[in-house]
GUGUDO-207204 format. One record per residue (C-alpha): x, y, z; residue in three letters. Coordinates in steps of 0.2 Angstrom, whole numbers, padded with zeros to 4 digits, always signed. Layout:
<recs>
XYZALA ...
</recs>
This chain:
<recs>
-0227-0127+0008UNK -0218-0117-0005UNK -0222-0098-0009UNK -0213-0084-0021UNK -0194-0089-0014UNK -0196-0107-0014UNK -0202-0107-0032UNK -0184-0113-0041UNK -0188-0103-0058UNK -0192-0088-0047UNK -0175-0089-0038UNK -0164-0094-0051UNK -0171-0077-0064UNK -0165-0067-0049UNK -0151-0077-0043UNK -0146-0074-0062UNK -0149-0058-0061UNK -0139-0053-0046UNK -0124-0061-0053UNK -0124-0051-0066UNK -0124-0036-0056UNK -0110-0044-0046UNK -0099-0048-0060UNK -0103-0029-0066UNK -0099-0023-0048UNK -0084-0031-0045UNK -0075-0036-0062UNK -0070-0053-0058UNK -0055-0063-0067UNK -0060-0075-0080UNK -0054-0089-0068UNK -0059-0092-0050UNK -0050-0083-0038UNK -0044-0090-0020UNK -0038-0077-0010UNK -0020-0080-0002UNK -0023-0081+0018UNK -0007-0072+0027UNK +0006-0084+0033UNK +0010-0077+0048UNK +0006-0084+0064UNK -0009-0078+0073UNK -0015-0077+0090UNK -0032-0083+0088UNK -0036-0101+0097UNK -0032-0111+0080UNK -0016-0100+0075UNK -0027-0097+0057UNK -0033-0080+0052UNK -0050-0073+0060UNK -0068-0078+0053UNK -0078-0069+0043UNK -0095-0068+0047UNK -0108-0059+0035UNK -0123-0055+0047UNK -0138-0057+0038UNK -0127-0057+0020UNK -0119-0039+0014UNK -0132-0030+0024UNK -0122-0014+0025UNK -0125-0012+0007UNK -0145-0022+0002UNK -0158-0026+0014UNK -0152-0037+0029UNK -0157-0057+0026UNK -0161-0052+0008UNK -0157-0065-0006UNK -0147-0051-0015UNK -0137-0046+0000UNK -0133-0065+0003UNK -0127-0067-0016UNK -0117-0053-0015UNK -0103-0059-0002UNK -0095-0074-0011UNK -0090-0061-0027UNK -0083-0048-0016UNK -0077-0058+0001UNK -0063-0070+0007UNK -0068-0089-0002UNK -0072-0095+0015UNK -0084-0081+0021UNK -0099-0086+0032UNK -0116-0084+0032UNK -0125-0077+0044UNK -0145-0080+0047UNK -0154-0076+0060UNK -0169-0089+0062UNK -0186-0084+0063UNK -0202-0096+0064UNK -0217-0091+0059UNK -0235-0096+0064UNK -0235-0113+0054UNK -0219-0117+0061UNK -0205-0113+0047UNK -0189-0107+0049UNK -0184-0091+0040UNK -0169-0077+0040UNK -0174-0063+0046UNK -0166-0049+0058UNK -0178-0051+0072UNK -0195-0057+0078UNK -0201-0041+0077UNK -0205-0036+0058UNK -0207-0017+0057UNK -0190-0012+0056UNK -0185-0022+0040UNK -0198-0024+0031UNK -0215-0018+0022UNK -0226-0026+0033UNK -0234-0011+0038UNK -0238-0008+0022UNK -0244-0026+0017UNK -0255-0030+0033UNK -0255-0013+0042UNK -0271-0020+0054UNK -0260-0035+0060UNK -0248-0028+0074UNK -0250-0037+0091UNK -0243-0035+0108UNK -0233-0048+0117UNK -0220-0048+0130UNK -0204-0050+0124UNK -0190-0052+0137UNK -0201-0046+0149UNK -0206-0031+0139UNK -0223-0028+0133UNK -0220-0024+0116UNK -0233-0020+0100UNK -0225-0023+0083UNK -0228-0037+0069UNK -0221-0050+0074UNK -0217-0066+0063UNK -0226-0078+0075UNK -0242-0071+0066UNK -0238-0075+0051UNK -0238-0091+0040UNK -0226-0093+0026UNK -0237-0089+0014UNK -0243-0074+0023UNK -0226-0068+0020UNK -0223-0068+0003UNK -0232-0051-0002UNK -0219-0044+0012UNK -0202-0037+0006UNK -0186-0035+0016UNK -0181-0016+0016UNK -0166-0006+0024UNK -0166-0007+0041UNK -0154+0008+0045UNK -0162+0026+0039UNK -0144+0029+0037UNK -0143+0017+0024UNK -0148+0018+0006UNK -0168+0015+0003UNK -0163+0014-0016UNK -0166-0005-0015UNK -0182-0006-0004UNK -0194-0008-0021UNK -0184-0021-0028UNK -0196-0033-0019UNK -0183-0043-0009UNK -0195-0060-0002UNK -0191-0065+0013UNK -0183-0083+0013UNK -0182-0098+0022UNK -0168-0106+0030UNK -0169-0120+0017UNK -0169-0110+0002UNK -0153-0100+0007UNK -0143-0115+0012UNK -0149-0128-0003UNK -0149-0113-0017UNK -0132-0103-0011UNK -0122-0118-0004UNK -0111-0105+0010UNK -0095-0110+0013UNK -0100-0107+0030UNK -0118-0107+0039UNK -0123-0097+0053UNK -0139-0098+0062UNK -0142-0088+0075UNK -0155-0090+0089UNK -0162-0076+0099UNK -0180-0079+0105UNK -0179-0097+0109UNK -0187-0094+0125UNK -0201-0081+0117UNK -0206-0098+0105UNK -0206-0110+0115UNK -0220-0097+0125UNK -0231-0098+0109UNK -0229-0118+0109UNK -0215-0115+0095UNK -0201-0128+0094UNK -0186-0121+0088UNK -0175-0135+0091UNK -0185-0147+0082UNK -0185-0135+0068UNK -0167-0134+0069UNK -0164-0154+0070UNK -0175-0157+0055UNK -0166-0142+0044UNK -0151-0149+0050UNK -0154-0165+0039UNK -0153-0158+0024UNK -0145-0140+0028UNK -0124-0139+0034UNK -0125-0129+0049UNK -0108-0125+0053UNK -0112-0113+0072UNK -0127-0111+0082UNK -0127-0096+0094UNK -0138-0089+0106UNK -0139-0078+0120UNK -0149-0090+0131UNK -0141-0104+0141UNK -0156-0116+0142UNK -0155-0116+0123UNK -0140-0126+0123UNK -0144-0136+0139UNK -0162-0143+0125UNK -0149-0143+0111UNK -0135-0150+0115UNK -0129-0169+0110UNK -0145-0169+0101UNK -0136-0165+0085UNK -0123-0179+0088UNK -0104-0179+0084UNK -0105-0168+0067UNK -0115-0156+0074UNK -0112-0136+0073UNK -0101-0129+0084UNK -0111-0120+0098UNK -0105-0102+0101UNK -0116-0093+0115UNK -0120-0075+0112UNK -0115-0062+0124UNK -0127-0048+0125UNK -0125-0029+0134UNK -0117-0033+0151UNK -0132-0026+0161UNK -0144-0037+0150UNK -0151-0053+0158UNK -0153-0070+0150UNK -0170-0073+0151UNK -0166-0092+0154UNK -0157-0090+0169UNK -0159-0074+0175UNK -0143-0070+0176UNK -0135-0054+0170UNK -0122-0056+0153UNK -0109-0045+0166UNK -0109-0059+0178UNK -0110-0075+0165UNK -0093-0068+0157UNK -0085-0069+0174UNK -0088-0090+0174UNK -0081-0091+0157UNK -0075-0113+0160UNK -0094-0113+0164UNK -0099-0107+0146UNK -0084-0120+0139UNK -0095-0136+0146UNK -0109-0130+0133UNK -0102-0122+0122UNK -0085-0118+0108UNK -0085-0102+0107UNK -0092-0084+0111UNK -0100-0071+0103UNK -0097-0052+0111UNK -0101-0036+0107UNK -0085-0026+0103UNK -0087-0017+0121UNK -0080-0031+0129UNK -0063-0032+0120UNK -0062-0012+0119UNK -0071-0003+0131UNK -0078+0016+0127UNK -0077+0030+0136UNK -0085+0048+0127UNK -0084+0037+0111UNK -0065+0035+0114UNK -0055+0018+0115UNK -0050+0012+0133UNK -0036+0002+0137UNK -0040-0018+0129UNK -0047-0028+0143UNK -0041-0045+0142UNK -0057-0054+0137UNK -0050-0062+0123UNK -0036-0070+0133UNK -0044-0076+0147UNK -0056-0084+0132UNK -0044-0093+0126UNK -0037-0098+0140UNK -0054-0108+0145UNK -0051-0115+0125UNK -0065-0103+0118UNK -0066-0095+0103UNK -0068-0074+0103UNK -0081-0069+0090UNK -0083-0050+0090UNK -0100-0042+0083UNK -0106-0025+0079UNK -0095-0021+0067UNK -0103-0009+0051UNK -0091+0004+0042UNK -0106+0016+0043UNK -0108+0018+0063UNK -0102+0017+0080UNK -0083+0022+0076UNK -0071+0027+0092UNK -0065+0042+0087UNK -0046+0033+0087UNK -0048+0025+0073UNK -0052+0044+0062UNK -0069+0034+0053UNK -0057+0023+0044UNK -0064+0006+0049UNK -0051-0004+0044UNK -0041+0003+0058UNK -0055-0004+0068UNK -0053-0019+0061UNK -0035-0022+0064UNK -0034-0017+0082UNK -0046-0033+0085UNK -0032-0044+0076UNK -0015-0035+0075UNK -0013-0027+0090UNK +0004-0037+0096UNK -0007-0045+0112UNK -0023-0054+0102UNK -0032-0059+0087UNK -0050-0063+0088UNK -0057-0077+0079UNK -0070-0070+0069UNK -0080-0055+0066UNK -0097-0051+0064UNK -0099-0038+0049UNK -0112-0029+0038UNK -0099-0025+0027UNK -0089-0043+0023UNK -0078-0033+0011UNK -0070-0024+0021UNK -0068-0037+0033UNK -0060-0046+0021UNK -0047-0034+0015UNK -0041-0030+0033UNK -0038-0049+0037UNK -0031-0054+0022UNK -0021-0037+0015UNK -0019-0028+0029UNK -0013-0037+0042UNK +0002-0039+0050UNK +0010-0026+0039UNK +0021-0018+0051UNK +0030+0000+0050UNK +0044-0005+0039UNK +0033-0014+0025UNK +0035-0007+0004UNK +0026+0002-0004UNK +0018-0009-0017UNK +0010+0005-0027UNK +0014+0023-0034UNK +0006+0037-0033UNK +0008+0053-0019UNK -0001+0056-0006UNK -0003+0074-0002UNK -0011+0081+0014UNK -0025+0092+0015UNK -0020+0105+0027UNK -0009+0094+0035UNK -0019+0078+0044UNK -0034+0089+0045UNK -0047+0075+0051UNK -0036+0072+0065UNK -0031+0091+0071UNK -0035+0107+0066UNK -0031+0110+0048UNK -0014+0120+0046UNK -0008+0116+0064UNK +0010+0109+0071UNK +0001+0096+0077UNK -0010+0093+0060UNK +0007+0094+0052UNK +0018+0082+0063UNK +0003+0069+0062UNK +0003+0070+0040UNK +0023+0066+0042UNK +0021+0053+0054UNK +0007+0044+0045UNK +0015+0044+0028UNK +0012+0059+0018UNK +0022+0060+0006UNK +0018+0080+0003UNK +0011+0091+0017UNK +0002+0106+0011UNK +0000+0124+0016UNK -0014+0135+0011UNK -0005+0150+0010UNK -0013+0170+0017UNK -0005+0185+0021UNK -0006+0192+0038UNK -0009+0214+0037UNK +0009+0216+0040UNK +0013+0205+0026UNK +0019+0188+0036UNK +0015+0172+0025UNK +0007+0157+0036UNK -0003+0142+0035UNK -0024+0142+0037UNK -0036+0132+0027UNK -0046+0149+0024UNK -0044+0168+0022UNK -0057+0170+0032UNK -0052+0165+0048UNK -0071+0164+0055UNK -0070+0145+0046UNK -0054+0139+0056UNK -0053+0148+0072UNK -0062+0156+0086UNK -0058+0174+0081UNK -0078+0177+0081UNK -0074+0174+0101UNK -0060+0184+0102UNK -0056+0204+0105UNK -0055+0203+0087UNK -0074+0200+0081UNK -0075+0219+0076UNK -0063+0218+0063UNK -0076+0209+0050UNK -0079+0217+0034UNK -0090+0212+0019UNK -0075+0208+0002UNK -0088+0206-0012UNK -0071+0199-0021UNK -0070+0186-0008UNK -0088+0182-0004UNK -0107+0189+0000UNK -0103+0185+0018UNK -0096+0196+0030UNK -0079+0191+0037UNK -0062+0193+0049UNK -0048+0191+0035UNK -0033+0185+0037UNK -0026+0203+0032UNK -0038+0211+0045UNK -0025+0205+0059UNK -0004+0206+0061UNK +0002+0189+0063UNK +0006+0195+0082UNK -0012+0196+0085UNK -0015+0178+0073UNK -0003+0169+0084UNK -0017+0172+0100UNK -0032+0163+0090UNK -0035+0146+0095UNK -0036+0135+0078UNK -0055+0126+0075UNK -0055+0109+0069UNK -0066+0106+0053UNK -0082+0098+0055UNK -0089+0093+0036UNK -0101+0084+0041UNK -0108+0090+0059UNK -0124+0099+0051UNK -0133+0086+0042UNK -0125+0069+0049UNK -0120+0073+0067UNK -0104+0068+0064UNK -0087+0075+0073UNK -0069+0074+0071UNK -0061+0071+0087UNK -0068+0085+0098UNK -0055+0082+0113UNK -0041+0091+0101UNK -0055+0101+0093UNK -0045+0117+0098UNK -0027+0111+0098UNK -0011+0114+0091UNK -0005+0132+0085UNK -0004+0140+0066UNK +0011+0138+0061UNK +0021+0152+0048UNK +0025+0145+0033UNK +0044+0149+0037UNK +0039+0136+0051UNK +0030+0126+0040UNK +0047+0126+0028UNK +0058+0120+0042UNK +0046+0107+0048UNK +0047+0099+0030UNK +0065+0102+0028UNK +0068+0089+0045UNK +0059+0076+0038UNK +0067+0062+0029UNK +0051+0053+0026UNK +0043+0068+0014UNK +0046+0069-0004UNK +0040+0088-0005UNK +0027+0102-0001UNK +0015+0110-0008UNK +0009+0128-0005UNK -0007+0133-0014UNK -0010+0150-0017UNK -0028+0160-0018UNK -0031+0177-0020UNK -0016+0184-0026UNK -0023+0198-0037UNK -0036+0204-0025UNK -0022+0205-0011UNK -0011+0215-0025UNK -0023+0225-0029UNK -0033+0231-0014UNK -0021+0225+0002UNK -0003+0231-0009UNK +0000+0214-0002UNK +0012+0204-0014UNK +0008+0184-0010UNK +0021+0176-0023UNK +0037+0185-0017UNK +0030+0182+0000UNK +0033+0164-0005UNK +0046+0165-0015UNK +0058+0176-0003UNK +0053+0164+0010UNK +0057+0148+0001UNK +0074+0158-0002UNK +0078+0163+0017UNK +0072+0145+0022UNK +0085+0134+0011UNK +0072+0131-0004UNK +0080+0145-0016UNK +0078+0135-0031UNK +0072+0120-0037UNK +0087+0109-0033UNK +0095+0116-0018UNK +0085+0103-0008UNK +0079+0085-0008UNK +0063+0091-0006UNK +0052+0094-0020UNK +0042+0112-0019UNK +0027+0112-0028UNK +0018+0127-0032UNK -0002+0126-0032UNK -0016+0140-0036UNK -0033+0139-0048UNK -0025+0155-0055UNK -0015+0153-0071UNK -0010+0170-0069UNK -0003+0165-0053UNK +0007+0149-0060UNK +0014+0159-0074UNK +0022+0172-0061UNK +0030+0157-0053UNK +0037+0151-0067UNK +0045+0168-0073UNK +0053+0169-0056UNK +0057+0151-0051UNK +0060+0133-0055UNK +0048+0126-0044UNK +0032+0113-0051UNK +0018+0122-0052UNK +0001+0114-0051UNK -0016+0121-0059UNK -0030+0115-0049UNK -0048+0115-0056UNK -0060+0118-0044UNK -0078+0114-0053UNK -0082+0094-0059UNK -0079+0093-0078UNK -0083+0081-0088UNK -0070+0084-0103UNK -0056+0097-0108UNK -0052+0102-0125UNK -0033+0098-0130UNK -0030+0115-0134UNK -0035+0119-0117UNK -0022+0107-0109UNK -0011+0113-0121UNK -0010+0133-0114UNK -0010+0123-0095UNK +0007+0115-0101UNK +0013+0132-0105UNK +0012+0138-0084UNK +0007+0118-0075UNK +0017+0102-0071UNK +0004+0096-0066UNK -0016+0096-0063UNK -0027+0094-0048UNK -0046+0089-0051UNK -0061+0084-0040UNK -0067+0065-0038UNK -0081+0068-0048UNK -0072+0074-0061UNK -0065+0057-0061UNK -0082+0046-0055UNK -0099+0059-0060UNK -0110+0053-0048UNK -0128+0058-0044UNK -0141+0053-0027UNK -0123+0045-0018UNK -0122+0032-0035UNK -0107+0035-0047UNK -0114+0036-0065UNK -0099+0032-0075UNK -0080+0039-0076UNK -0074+0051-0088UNK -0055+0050-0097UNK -0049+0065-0093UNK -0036+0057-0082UNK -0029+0046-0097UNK -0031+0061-0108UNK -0021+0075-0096UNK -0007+0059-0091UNK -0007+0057-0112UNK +0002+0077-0112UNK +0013+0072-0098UNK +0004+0079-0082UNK +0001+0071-0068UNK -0015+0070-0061UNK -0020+0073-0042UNK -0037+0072-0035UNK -0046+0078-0021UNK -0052+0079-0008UNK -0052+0062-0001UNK -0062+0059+0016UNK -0064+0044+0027UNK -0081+0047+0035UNK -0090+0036+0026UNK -0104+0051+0020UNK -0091+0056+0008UNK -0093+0043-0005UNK -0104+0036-0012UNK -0114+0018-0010UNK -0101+0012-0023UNK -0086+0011-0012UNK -0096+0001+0003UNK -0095+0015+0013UNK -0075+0011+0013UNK -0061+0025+0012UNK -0049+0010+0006UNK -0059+0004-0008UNK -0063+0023-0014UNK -0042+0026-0016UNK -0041+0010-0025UNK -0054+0012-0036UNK -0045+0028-0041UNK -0028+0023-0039UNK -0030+0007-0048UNK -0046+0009-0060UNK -0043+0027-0063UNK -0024+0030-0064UNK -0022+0044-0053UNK -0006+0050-0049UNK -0011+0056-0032UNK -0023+0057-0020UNK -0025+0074-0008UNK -0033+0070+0009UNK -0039+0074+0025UNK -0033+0056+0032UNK -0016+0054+0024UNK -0014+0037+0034UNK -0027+0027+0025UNK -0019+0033+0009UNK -0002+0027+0017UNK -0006+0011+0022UNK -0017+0007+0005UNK +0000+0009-0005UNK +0010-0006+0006UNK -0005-0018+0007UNK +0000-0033+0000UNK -0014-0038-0011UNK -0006-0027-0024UNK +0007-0037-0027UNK -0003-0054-0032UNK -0004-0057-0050UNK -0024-0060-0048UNK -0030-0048-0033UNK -0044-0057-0024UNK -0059-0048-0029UNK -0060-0034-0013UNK -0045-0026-0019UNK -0050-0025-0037UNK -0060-0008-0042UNK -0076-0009-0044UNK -0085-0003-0060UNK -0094+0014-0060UNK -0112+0014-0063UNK -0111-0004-0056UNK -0124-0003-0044UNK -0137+0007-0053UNK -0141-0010-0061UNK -0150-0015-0048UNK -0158-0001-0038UNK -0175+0000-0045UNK -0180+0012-0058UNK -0192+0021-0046UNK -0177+0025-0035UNK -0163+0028-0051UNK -0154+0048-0047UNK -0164+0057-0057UNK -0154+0067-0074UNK -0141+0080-0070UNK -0138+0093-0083UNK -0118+0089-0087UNK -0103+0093-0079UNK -0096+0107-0092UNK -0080+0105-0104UNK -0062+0115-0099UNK -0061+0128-0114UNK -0044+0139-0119UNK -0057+0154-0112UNK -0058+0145-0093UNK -0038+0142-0096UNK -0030+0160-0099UNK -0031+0174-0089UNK -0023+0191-0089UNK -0007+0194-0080UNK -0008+0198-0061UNK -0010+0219-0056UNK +0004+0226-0050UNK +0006+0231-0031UNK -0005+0244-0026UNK +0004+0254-0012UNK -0010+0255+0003UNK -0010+0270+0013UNK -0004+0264+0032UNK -0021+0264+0041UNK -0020+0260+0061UNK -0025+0246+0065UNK -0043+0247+0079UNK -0038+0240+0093UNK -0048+0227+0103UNK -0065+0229+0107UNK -0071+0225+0125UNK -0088+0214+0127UNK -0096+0231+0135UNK -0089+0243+0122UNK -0100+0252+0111UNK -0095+0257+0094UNK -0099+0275+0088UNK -0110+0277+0071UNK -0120+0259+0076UNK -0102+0250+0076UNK -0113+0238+0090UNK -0126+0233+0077UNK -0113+0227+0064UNK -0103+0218+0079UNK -0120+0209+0081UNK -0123+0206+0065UNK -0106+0196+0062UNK -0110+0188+0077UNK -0125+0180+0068UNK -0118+0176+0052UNK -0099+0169+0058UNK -0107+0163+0073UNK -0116+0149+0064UNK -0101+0145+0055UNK -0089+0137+0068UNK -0102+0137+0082UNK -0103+0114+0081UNK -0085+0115+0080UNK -0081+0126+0094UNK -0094+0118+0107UNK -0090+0104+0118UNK -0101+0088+0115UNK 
</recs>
């Protein structure tokens, strides 16, 4: 029987053609990398480092099972990566990879045979989808393997992905590692389906290197039958409260006979819940599952790891964090994992691991906070602050504004409706509408004495709550205190890890002008009272930053400080001239990401050279603002924080990189892949516009007008307005909830209700 992925022309002009795109992805060496395995001891069974297992090939990235998505792990993983399959039969019998008997979710099949859904039972369940069993093979090749997670990208769904057979992925790719995974044994054997005969006869011709599934009487049929070079038999824990159809017998109470499972089987397959346990999405105490494992001389595979979902929040949507606390926790190691993302697997076992507190940094550049570690804690909080330090920042940052009696603190806004509850305080009367500032009414930071800031309770930032449902760890959602930036000054000044600050100023000549409110000698006679009265009379460097030139060139007329010019739009060029007037007042630059990498629909369309051509006049060049949840980037980077640093760090010379998650920046400059004369190819930045290669051209991101060129005319401004005495006004005092306004004072309360409201209302409510 042969059909459209058994036909060798047919798989070698795509196998071709997907290399090319790998090689274009991620640039190779000339010569054939073997990634250096850490030395160190572990504490898996065999003392070497964990397994990694590509379930259904690089399926976080290209349809699950897909040819494209098997091709892509070899270029971009460990050299002994495994492949994982998950064996299907259809109705004449063959074997295929495919995610599940059920059809709808991963493929067209709808589309190509939308009259053929059935209903069988399926653990017991009744259940009406398209399942394989209905098929023959050759049925099956007018149906296409699509995205099986609507969270995932649909730019590969028309690239007519054929579904293959176990054969054709074994014989054609020749896996340093072969996984077949069983789940419906049972199910086929109903439908007089013989999966073990299909296994025994593949097994001829095919490597199997493991077997798993989640029913017992699987391996009881099995097993000897493959003899003394057979696959090592891993049995597949499911949810606890599930039952093994085989045996009827709950997964909960087979984990607590584990020598049992040792006369059968090797090794065992878990969910991740059995190692650490959750409790509101937050880690418990490690049970001892992996222990007791090895003890009974099984292996520990662990399963259901995706950089793209299911993150505790402990591990701040940085999933190599998640990675290491299976491996490199001081108590265990598990033996393998069970990833859509093989990369990233990859990097944490091989680069990452046991690293330690104390290990060099191998790579530099700064990494500067962004209002402190502000997707840990509220931004511009003690606690956001103490967390930067301690994580490895080597600037913490203060967004400087000025409270109505002139006292300079830290908050990521002037309007304090976007980082505190003072829409739910006494306060909420105090909003105004500053057409300087925005359309939007507002409670402003000069709106309140610093006695009556001090009461607000801070309001973590939730970027990406609206459209994605995502939170940043809502039990702290509230905590920590604003701190001044006299505070803020001292805090930095105890450090000894920190190499300086940074204090951004915004809104200088509006505060000037109509508050008589005079933000740079706030800072500077600050800087002065707390130690930092010039440029050398501490250790730590103070960097002055604002999108103002006027603001930077009334810095350097009073001080010795480094000023940095930060451009807020993406550009796609600046003119020399222009970076020659930013020499006259900067010491630096800062610049957006896609300044660096345009990108358009979530895919990077290039990169520009306005970091080589800034660094060629002697500035530095930071860039912000770097995220870890995995929304923030684009398909490029794998959905991986790490691999977005390095491909700016490493591919585009940065000098620096401004986050929210200083530690993932931190670690990234000790890993010890970037000492090795030829990095192993998941530490090597990948090439922009890679991927677009393959999407199909009915899916490419449509044209974008360009990103616009820095001119002398953005550069210069006129020099900032002198202080306007304000006449003293008394401040209103606080509004009880049943007070009514004269001259409908209500109706405006009401309507800043509704506009702020909206604002901080999904950071401010409990989940």
């Amino acid at each position: 029987m042969t059909y459209m992925q058994d036909n060798p022309a047919m798989f070698e002009k795509r196998a071709s053609k997907f290399l090319l795109f790998a090689l274009i992805v991620i640039q190779l060496l000339a010569t054939q990398l073997v990634a250096q395995r850490s030395k160190t001891p572990w504490q898996t069974l065999s003392g070497d480092a964990p397994r990694v297992v590509a379930r259904g090939g690089f399926s976080g990235l290209l349809p699950d099972s897909s040819l494209d998505a098997y091709s892509f792990v070899s270029p971009t993983s460990v050299p002994d990566a495994i492949l994982w399959c998950d064996v299907q039969l259809t109705k004449d019998g063959a074997g295929i990879c495919f995610p599940d008997v059920t059809m709808s979710n991963a493929s067209n099949v709808l589309n190509a045979y939308p009259d053929r859904n059935t209903s069988y039972l399926l653990n017991g369940v009744p259940t009406v989808d398209w399942f394989t069993i209905d098929f023959t093979l050759k049925d099956l090749s007018s149906v296409f393997l699509i995205r099986g997670i609507l969270s995932r990208s649909n730019a590969f769904d028309n690239n007519q992905n054929v579904i293959s057979t176990v054969q054709n992925i074994a014989t054609r790719l020749k896996p340093a590692g072969f996984w077949l995974n069983v789940q419906h044994d049972a199910f086929y054997t109903q439908h007089n389906l013989s999966m073990s005969s299909v296994l025994l006869t593949l097994s001829k011709t095919v490597n199997i290197d493991f077997l798993s599934s989640p029913e017992v009487n699987f391996f009881r049929n099995v097993g000897g039958r493959f003899g003394k070079k057979g696959p090592k038999f891993v049995f597949r824990f499911l949810e606890k409260d599930d039952v093994d159809v085989s045996t009827n017998q709950t997964y909960g109470s087979l984990m607590g006979n584990l020598t049992f499972i040792k006369t059968f089987a090797s090794g065992v397959l878990v969910p991740k819940s059995y190692i650490w346990p959750l409790e509101d999405q937050y880690l418990r105490p490690h049970t001892s599952f992996v222990q007791d494992a090895h003890k009974a001389g099984l292996e520990v595979y662990a399963s259901g790891f995706a950089n793209d979902f299911d993150l505790a929040y402990n591990y701040s949507y940085d999933p190599l964090a998640e990675y290491l606390s299976f491996m490199d926790n001081g108590d265990f190691s598990v033996d393998g994992f069970l990833t859509d993302f093989p990369l990233t697997a990859s990097s944490a076992v091989d680069c990452f691991s046991h690293l330690g507190s104390n290990a060099k940094t191998q790579v530099d550049f700064l990494v500067i906070s962004n209002n402190g570690a502000s997707g840990d804690y509220p931004g511009c909080t003690d606690l956001a602050y103490s967390k930067a330090i301690k994580d490895g920042a080597d600037v913490i940052d203060c967004s400087l504004q000025l409270s109505s009696d002139g006292i300079p603190f830290c908050s990521s806004a002037i309007d304090l409706g976007e980082s505190t509850n003072v829409v739910q305080s006494p306060f909420r009367n105090r909003s105004a509408t500053v057409p300087e500032l925005g359309s939007r009414s507002g409670i402003y930071s000069f709106s309140l004495s610093w006695s009556e800031i001090q009461t607000l309770k801070p309001a973590i930032a939730n970027p990406f709550n609206q459209f994605y449902d995502l939170f940043r760890n809502p039990r702290e959602k509230s905590s920590g205190k604003l701190v001044s930036l006299s505070d803020f000054l001292n805090l930095a000044k105890n450090s000894s890890s920190l190499v300086g600050v940074l204090i951004s100023v915004e809104n200088a000549s509006y505060l000037r002008e109509k508050q008589g409110l005079d933000a740079v000698k706030a800072v500077l006679d600050t800087l002065k009272e707390a130690g930092y009265g010039n440029a050398t009379a501490t250790t730590t460097k103070v960097m002055i930053q604002s999108t103002n030139s006027s603001v930077l060139v009334e810095f350097k007329k009073q001080s010795r400080y480094e000023t940095v010019y930060k451009v807020e739009e993406s550009i796609r060029d600046i003119l020399d001239s222009a970076i020659e007037d930013i020499k006259k007042f900067a010491d630096a630059v800062v610049i957006r990401k896609t300044s660096v990498f345009p990108s358009s629909e979530s895919f990077t369309t290039g990169q520009t050279n306005i970091v080589e051509r800034l660094q060629k006049f002697q500035l530095p060049v930071y860039v912000e603002l770097f995220r870890n949840e995995f929304v923030s980037q684009p398909w490029d980077f794998f959905s991986d924080a790490t691999v977005e640093i390095n491909s700016h760090v490493t591919g585009g010379g940065i000098n620096g990189t401004i986050t929210e998650f200083p530690l993932t920046a931190a670690r990234y400059k000790r890993n010890r892949c970037l000492t090795r004369k030829d990095p192993p190819p998941y530490m090597i930045p990948v090439q922009p516009g890679g991927l677009l290669a393959i999407v199909s051209p009915n899916a490419l991101p449509p044209a974008e007008a360009p990103n616009p060129v820095i001119t002398d005319a953005d550069v210069i401004e006129p020099p900032l307005p002198p202080v306007t005495a304000k006449a003293p006004t008394t401040s209103p005092g606080p509004l009880s909830t049943d007070e009514k306004s004269p001259n409908g004072q209500t109706r405006v309360v009401l309507s800043l209700l509704l506009s702020a409201f909206a604002t901080v209302l999904a950071s401010l409510l409990p989940l």
